[in-house]
C-alpha positions as CSV (number, residue, x, y, z in Angstrom):
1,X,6.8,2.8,58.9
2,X,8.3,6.0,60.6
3,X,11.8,7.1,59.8
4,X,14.1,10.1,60.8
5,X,16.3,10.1,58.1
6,X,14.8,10.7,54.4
7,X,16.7,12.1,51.3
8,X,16.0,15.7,51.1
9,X,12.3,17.2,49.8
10,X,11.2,19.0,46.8
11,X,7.8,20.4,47.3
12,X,7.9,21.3,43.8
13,X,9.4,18.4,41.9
14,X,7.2,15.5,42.8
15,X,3.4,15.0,42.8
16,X,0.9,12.4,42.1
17,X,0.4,13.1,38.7
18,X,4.2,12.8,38.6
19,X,3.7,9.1,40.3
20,X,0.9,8.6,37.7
21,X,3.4,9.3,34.9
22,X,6.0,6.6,36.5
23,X,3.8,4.0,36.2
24,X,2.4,5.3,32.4
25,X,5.8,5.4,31.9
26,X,6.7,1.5,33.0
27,X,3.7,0.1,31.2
28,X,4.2,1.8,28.1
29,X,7.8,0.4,28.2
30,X,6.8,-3.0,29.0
31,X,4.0,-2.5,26.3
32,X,6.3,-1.7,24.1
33,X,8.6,-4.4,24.6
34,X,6.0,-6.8,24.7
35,X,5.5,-6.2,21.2
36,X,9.4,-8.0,20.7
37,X,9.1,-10.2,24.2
38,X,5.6,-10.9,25.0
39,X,3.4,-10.5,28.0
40,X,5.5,-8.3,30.4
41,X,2.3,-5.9,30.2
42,X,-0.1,-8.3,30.9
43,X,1.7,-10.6,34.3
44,X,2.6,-6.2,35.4
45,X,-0.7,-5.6,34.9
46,X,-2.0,-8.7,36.7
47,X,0.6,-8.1,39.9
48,X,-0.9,-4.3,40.2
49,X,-4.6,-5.8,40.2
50,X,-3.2,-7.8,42.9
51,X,-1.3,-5.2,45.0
52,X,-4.4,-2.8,44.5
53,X,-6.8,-5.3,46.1
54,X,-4.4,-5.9,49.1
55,X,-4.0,-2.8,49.8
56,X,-7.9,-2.3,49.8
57,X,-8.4,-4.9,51.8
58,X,-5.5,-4.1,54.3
59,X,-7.2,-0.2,54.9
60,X,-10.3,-1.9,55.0
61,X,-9.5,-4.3,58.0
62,X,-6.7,-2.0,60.0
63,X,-8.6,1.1,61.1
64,X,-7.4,3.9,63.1
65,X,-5.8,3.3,66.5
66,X,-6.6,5.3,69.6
67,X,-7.3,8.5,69.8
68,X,-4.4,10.2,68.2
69,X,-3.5,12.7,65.3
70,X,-3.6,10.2,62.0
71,X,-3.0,10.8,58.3
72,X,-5.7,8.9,56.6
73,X,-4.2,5.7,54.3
74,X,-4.7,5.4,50.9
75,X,-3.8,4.0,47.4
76,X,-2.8,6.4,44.8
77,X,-2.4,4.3,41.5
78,X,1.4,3.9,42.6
79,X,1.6,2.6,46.3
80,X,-0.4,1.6,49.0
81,X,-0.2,4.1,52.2
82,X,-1.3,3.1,55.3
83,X,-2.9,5.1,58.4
84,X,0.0,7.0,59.3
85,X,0.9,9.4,62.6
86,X,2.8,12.5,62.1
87,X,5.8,12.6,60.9
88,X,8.2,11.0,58.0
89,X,6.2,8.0,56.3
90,X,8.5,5.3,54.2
91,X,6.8,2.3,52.6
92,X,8.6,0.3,50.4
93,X,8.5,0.6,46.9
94,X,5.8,-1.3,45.4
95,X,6.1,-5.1,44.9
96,X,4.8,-5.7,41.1
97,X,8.1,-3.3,39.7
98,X,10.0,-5.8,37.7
99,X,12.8,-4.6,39.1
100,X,12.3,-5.4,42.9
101,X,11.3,-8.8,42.0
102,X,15.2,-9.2,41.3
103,X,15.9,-9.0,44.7
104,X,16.3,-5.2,44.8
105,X,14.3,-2.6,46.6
106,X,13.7,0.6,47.4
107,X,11.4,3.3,49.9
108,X,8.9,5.7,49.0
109,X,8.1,8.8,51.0
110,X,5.3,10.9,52.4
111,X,5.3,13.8,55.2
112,X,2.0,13.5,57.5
113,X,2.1,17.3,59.0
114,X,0.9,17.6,62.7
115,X,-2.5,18.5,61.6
116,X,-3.6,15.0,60.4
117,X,-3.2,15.7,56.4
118,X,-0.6,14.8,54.0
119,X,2.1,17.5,53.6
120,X,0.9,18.8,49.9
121,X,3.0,20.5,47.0
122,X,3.1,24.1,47.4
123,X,0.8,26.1,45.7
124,X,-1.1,22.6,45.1
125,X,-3.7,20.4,46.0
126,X,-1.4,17.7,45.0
127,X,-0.2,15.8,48.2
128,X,3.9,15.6,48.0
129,X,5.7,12.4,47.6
130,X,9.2,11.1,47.4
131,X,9.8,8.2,44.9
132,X,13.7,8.8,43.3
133,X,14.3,5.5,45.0
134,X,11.5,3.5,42.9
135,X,12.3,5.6,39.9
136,X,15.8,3.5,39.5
137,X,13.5,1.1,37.1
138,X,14.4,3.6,34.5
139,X,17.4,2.7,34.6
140,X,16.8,-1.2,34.2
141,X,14.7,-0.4,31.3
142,X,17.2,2.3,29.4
143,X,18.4,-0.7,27.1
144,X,14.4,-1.0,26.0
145,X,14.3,2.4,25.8
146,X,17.6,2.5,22.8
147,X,15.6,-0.4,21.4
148,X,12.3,1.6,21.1
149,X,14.3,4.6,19.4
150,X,16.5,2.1,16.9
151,X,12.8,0.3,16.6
152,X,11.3,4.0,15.2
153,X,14.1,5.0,13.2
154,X,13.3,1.6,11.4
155,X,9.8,1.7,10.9
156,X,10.2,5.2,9.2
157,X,12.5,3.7,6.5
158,X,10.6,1.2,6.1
159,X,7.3,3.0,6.1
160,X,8.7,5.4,2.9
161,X,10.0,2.4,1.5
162,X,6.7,0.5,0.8
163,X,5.0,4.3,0.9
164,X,7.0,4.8,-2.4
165,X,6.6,1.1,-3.5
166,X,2.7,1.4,-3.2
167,X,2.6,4.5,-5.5
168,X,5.0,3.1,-7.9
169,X,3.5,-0.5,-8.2
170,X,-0.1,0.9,-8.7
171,X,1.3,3.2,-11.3
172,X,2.9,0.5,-12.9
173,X,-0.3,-2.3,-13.2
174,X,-2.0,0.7,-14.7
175,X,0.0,1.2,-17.1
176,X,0.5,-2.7,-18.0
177,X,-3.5,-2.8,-18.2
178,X,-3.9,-0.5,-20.1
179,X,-1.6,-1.0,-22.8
180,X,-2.9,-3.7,-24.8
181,X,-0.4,-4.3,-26.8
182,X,1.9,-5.5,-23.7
183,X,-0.9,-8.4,-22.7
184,X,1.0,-11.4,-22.8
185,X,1.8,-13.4,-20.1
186,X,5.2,-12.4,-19.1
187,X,3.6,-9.0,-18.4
188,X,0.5,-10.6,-16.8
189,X,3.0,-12.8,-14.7
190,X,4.7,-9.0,-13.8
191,X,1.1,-7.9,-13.0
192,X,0.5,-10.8,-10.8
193,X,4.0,-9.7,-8.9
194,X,3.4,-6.1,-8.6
195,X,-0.2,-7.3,-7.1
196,X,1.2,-9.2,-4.4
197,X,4.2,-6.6,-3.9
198,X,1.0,-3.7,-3.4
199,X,-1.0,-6.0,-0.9
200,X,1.9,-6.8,1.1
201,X,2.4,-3.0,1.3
202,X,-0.9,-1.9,1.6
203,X,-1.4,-4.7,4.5
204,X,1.5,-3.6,6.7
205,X,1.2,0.4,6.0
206,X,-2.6,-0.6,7.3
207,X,-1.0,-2.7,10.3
208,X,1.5,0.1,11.3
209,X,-1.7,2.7,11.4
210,X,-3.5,0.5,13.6
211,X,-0.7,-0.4,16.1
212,X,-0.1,3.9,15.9
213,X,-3.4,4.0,16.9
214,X,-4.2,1.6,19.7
215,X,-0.7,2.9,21.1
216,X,0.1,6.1,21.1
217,X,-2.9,7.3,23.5
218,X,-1.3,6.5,26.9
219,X,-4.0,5.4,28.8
220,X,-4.0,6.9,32.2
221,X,-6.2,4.1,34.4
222,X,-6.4,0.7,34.7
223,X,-9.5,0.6,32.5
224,X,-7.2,2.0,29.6
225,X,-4.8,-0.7,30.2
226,X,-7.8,-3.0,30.0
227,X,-8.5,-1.5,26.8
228,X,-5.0,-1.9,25.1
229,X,-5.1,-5.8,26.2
230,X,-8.2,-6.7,25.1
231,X,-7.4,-5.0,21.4
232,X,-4.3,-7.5,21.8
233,X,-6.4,-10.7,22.1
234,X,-9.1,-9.5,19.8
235,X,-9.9,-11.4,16.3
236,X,-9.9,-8.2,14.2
237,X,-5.8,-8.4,15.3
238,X,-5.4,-11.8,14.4
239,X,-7.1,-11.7,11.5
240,X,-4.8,-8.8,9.9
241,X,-1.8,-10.7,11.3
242,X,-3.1,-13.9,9.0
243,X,-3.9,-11.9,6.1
244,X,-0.3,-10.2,6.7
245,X,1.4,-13.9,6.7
246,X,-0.8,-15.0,3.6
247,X,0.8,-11.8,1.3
248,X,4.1,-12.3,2.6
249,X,4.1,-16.2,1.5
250,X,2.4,-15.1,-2.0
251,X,4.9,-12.6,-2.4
252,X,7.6,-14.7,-1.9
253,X,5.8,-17.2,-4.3
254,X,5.1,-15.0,-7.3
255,X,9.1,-13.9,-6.9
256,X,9.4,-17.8,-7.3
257,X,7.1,-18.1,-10.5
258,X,9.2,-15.1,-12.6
259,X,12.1,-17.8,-11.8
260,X,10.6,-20.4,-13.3
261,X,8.6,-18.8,-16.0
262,X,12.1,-17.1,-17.0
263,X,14.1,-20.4,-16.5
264,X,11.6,-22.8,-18.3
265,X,11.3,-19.5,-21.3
266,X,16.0,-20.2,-21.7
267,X,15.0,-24.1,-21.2
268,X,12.0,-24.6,-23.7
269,X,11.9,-23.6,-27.2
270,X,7.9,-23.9,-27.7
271,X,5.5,-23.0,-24.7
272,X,1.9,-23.2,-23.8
273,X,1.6,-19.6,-22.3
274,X,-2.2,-20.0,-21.5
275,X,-1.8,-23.4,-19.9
276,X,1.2,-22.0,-17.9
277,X,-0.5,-18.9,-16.6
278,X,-2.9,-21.1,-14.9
279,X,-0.5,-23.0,-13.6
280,X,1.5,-20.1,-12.1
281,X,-1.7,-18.8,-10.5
282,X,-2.2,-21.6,-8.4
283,X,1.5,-21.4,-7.8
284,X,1.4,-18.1,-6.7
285,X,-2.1,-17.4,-4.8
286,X,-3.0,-21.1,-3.8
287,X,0.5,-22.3,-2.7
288,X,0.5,-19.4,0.8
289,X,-3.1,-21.0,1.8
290,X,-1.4,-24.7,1.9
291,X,0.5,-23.1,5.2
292,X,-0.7,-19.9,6.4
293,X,-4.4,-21.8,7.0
294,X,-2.1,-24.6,9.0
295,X,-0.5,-22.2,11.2
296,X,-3.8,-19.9,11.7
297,X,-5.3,-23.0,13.2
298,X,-2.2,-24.5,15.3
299,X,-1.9,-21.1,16.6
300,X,-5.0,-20.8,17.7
301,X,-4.8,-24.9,19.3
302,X,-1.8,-24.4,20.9
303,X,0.0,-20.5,21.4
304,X,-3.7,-18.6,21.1
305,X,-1.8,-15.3,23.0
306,X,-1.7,-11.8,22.3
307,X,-2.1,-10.8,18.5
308,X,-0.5,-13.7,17.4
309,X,3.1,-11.9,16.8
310,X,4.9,-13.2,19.5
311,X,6.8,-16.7,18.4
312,X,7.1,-19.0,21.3
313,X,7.2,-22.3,19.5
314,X,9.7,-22.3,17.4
315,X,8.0,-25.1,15.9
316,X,4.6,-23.7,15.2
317,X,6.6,-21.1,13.2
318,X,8.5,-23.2,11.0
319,X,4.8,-24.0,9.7
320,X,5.8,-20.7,7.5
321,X,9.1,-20.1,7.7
322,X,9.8,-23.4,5.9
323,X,7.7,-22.9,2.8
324,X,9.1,-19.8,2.8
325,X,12.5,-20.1,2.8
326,X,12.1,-23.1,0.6
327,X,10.7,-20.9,-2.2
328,X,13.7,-18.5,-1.6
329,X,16.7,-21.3,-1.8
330,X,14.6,-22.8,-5.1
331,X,14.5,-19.4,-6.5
332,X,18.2,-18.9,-6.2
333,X,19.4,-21.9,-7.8
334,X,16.8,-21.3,-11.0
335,X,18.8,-17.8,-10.5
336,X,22.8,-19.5,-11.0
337,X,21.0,-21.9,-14.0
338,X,19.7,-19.1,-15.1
339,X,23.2,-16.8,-15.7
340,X,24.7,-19.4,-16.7
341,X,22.1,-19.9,-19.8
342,X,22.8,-16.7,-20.5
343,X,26.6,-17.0,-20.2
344,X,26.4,-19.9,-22.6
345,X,24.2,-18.1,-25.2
346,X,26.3,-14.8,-24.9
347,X,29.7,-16.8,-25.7
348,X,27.4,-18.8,-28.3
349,X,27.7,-15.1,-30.3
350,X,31.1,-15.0,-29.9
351,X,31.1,-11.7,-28.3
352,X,34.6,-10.5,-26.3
353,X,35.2,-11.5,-23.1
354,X,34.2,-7.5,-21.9
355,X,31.2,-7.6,-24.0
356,X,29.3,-10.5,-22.6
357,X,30.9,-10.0,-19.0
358,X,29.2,-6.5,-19.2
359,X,25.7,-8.0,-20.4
360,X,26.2,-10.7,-17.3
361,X,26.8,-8.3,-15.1
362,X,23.7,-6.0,-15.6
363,X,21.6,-8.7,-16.5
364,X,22.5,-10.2,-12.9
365,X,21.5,-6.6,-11.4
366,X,18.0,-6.7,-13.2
367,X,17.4,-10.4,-11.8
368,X,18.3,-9.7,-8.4
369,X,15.2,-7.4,-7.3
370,X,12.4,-9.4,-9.8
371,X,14.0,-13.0,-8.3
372,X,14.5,-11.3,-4.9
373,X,17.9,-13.2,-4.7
374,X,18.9,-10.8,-1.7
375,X,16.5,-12.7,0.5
376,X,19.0,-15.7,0.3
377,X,21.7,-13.4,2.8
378,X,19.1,-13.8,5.0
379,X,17.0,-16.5,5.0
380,X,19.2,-18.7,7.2
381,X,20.0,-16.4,9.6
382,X,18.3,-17.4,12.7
383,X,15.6,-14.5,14.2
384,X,16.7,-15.3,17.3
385,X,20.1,-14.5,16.9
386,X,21.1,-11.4,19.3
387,X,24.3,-10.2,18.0
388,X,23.9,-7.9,15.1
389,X,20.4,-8.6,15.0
390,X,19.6,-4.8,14.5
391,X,21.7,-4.1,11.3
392,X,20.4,-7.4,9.9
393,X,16.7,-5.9,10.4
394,X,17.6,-2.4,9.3
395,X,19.4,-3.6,5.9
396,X,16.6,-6.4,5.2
397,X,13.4,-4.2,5.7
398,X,15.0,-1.5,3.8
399,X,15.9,-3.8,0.5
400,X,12.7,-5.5,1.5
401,X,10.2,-2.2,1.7
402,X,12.0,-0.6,-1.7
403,X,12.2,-4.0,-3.9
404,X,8.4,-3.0,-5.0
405,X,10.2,0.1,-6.0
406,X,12.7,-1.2,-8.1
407,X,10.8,-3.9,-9.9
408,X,8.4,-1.4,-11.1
409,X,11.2,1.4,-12.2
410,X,13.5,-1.6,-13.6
411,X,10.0,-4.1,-15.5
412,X,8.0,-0.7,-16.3
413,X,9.1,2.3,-16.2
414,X,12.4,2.0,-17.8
415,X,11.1,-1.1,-20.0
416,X,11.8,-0.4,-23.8
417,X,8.7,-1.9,-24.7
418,X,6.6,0.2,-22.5
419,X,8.6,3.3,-23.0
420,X,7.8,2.6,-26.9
421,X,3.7,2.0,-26.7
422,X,3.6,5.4,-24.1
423,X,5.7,7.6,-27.0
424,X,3.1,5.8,-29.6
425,X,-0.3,6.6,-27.7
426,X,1.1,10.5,-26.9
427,X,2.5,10.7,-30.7
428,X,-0.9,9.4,-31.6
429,X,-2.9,11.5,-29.1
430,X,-1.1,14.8,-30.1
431,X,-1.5,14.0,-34.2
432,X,-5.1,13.2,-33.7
433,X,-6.0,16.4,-32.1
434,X,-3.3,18.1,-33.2
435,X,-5.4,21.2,-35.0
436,X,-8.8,21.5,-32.7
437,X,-5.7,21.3,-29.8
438,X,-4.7,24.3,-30.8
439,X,-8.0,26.2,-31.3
440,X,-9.1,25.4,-27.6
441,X,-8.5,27.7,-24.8
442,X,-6.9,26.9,-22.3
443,X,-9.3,26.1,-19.2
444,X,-11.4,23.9,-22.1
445,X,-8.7,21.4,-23.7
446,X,-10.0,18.4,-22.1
447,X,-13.5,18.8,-23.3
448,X,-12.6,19.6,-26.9
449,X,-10.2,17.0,-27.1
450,X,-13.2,14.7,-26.6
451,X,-15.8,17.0,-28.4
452,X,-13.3,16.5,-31.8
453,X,-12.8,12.7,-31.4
454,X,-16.6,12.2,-31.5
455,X,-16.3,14.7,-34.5
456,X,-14.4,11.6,-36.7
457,X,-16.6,8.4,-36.5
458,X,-15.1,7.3,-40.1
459,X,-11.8,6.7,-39.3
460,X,-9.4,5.3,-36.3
461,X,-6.3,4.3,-35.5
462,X,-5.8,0.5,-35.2
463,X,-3.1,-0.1,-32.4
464,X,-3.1,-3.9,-32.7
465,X,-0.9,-3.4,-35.8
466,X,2.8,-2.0,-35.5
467,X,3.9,1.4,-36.6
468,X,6.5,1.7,-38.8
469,X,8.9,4.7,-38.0
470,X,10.0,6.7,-40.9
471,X,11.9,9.7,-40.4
472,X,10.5,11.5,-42.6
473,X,6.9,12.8,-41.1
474,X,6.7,16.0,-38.6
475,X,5.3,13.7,-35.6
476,X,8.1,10.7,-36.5
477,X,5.1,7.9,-36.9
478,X,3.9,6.6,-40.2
479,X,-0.3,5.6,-39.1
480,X,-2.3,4.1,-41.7
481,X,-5.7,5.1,-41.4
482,X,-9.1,2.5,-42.3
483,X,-12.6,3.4,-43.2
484,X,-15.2,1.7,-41.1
């Protein structure tokens, strides 16, 4: 089509490559809003297959008429172009662009010179183009683009969040292992937690690098495209996504287990720790395979699209949702039995009224992260719910990614019981290499260290038996030494 009247040129503004880029630009915000929505990338995708083929076909069947001047037609990625005489070319805009399917449209432009070629950019092979009018999706897509930047700012929170949980947490199990006075099975339940807390970490961090990964490299032909969609549908993707669900769930129940390990410790006066700690195993590992293996497999039956992180069914979700959420409403009434054994047993000392109120309060504090009572705001919220919907995921992800964080800092780091053994080990260490410690150099501490504790097979330290502090002694400890 042939028209006199054209919005005016740019030889410099717009090229091919710049057409190219409109299109990148399109799928990579349809790609990234399938993420959220679905398969936006995949039908576009399918509709450009579809126009590319037409056009093909059209060129293929309509050859040049007469004898006449003719720009040769063609497809360039963007829109088709047909044979063309001299003069202004308009086409319209191209028919898969979700936004000319709502009823809207728009002309693209070319210049055929007199010649018989394409008007090109100057100083460029690059044949010129007008598309301002099919550039307007932009504009129907600016909402996805706030969403995208809202969607970053998130994952970067969240990202340090379980960043600085992962360190913490690892730090943490160490230190619980290795002190073998603290093996009991309140601290082997805490290992358990800090366990599933670094998985769940350690599984998404993983998930975030891969999704970087397949993403960011704008592909820039159709076989690209191809690419990204097949790394969608591929097992590897589900597979991570399962695992993902699995150490969310055991997460949620090892948060449930401290509950009831805590409750039934106010509730009973004699336990069976041993017996218990089997018990809470199964609880805790077993219980997310019950309905993470249900879901993998009706998944598959019945919603077997993409990488399995779109929720169409509502239904088919609840499969985890439910056992979830069931775990977090149970947890939070062991939670107000829970204070209120304690507020019974405080007033049972006949402390004042500010004394035990104080003692409720930052008891409550220190339950919240280790029950993960926060979840509760939350867990009957509906996902679907549109108002709002961003604060809700900013505030939950953030408590969500630093609760690792704070259980280890609150259960660990700033336990008196740990704090205790550490002093004892270093009081220990620094007493029994206390003189060779001083005669080493420098660059060589290590190795005498361990060079003077093989010096002194006939006597050790037993650490299975308390130490008595006495106040009087330079290092603050009173050992007692045995001979072998």
């Amino acid at each position: 089509m042939v028209t006199t009247s054209i919005p005016s040129f740019n030889r410099r503004g717009l090229s091919h490559w710049h057409i190219t880029q409109s299109v990148l630009l399109l799928l990579m915000v349809l790609l990234n809003k399938q993420m959220v929505m679905g398969s936006g990338l995949k039908e576009t995708m399918r509709k450009w297959s579809e126009y590319r083929a037409n056009c093909t076909n059209m060129l293929a069947n309509k050859s040049l008429q007469g004898t006449g001047v003719y720009c040769k037609g063609s497809f360039d990625n963007f829109a088709c172009w047909p044979h063309s005489p001299p003069g202004i070319v308009s086409i319209l805009c191209p028919s898969y662009l979700p936004i000319f399917t709502e009823g809207r449209t728009g002309y693209l432009y070319r210049n055929c010179t007199d010649g018989g070629t394409w008007l090109t950019i100057e100083n460029s092979s690059e044949i010129w183009r007008n598309h301002s009018e099919c550039a307007e999706f932009s504009h129907h897509f600016r909402p996805q683009e706030e969403e995208k930047t809202w969607q970053l700012v998130l994952r970067i929170v969240y990202t340090i969040g379980y960043s600085l949980s992962l360190s913490s947490l690892s730090l943490a199990v160490i230190i619980l292992l290795l002190l073998r006075k603290l093996h009991c099975t309140r601290n082997f339940i805490h290992i358990n937690l800090f366990t599933s807390f670094i998985l769940r970490a350690v599984v998404i961090l993983a998930k975030e690098i891969i999704l970087y990964e397949t993403y960011s490299k704008r592909p820039k032909d159709e076989t690209g495209w191809i690419y990204i969609l097949n790394s969608e549908n591929s097992p590897f993707c589900r597979a991570v996504q399962v695992f993902m669900h699995y150490l969310i769930g055991a997460n949620a129940f090892w948060l449930l287990v401290e509950g009831i390990f805590l409750h039934t410790l106010l509730v009973t006066p004699v336990l069976s720790e041993k017996r218990l700690l089997k018990k809470y195993m199964v609880i805790g590992w077993g219980t997310p395979i019950m309905f993470v293996v249900p879901w993998a497999v009706t998944k598959a039956l019945y919603e077997n699209e993409g990488c399995w992180r779109r929720n169409t069914n509502m239904g088919i979700w609840w499969i985890i949702r439910g056992p979830i959420r069931f775990s977090i409403a149970v947890n939070f009434y062991l939670f107000i039995k829970i204070l209120k054994l304690l507020l019974w047993k405080l007033k049972a000392e006949k402390m004042t009224f500010n004394d035990y109120k104080f003692r409720l309060a930052r008891a409550t504090l220190v339950l919240i992260p280790l029950m993960g009572i926060h979840e509760i705001v939350f867990a009957f919220m509906p996902d679907e719910q549109i108002k709002g919907r961003y604060t809700r995921s900013f505030i939950q992800l953030t408590l969500t990614s630093f609760q690792g964080f704070l259980v280890a800092v609150l259960y660990c780091f700033a336990n008196r019981e740990v704090k205790t053994e550490l002093k004892k080990r270093w009081q220990l260490y620094l007493f029994a290499n206390h003189f060779d410690y001083r005669e080493c150099i420098v660059g060589q501490r290590l190795r005498c260290l361990g060079k003077y504790s093989k010096r002194r097979p006939t006597h050790y330290f037993d650490h299975r038996k308390p130490y008595v502090y006495t106040g009087t002694t330079r290092i603050g400890w009173d050992m007692k030494t045995e001979t072998k």
